[in-house]
C-alpha positions in Angstrom: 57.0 46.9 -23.3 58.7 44.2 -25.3 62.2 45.2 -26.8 62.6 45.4 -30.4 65.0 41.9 -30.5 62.0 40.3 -28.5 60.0 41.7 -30.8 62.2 40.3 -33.9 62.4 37.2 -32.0 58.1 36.8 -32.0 58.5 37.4 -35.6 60.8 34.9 -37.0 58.6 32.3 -34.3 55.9 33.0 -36.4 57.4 33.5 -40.0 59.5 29.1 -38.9 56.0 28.0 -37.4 57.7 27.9 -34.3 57.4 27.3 -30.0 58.4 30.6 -28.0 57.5 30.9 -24.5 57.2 34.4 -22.5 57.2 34.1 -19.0 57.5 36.4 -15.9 56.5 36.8 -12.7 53.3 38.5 -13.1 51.0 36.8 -16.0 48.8 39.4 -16.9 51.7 41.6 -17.7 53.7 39.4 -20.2 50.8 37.8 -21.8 48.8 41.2 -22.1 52.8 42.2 -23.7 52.9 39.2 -25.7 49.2 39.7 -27.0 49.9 43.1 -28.0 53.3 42.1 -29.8 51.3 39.1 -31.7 48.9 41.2 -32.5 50.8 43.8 -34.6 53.0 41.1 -36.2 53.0 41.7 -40.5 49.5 41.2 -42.1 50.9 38.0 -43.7 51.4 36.4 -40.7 48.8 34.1 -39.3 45.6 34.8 -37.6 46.2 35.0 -33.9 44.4 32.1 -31.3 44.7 32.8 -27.4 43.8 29.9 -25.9 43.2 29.5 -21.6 44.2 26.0 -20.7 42.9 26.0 -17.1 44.5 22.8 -16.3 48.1 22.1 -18.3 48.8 19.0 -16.6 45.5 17.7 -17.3 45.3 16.1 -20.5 41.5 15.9 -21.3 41.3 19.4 -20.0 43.8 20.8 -22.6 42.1 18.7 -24.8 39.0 20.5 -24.1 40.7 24.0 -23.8 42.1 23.5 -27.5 38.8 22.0 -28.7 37.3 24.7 -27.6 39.2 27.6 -28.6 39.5 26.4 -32.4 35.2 26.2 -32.2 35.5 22.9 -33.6 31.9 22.1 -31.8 30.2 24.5 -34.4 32.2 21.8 -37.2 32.3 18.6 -36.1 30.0 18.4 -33.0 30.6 17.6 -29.3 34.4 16.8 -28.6 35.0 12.8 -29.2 34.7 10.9 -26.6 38.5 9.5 -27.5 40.7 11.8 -27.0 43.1 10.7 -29.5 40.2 11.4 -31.8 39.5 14.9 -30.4 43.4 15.7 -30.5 43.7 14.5 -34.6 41.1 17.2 -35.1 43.0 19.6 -33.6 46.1 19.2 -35.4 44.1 18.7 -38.6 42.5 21.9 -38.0 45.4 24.1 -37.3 48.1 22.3 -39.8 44.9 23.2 -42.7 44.2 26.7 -41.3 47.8 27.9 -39.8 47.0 29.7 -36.4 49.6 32.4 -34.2 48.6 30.2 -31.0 49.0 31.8 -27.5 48.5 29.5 -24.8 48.6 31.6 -21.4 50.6 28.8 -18.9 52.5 27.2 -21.8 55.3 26.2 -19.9 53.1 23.9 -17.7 51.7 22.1 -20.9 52.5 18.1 -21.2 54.3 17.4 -24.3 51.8 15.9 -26.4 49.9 19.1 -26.1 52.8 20.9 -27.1 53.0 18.7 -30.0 49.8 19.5 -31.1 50.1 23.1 -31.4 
């Protein structure tokens, strides 16, 4: 169960638009505790994405994770080929429609992806 500063803490990440990452030794555990914290945050706070990256180091692959999560196909078609192109979609789509994202394996994400978010 996730303490009421951790708790505070998740809020005021959201409220600032913030990065906050929960690890531990057993994933399921703190990202099922993180989940369930995100998920009764205030009902002004933004809509909640939990994204799988199934390879962080792997730039085209978080790419794809990303692109994928946000259901851009259903907007703009197939990821681009670029992935510069692919990635200013990304951050066009969450900087226009603000997102709570949750990226299970964070930590292991290359900067640039982190940037995006």
């Amino acid at each position: 169960m996730m303490s009421g500063l951790a708790y505070e803490d998740l809020e005021e990440t959201a409220r600032l638009k913030a990065i906050m990452c929960v690890t531990g030794p057993n994933a399921l555990g703190y990202t099922g505790t993180a989940t369930r914290a995100c998920s009764v945050l205030p009902d002004k706070g933004p809509d909640m994405l939990r994204v799988d990256v199934h390879q962080p180091g792997d730039r085209s692959s978080t790419v794809q994770d990303l692109y994928n999560a946000l259901k851009l196909e259903g907007v703009h078609g197939p990821r681009p080929r670029r992935l510069a192109d692919a990635e200013d979609l990304i951050v066009s789509e969450l900087a226009h429609t603000p997102r709570l994202v949750v990226v299970l394996g964070a930590h292991e994400l290359q900067t640039v992806a982190l940037k995006m978010i």
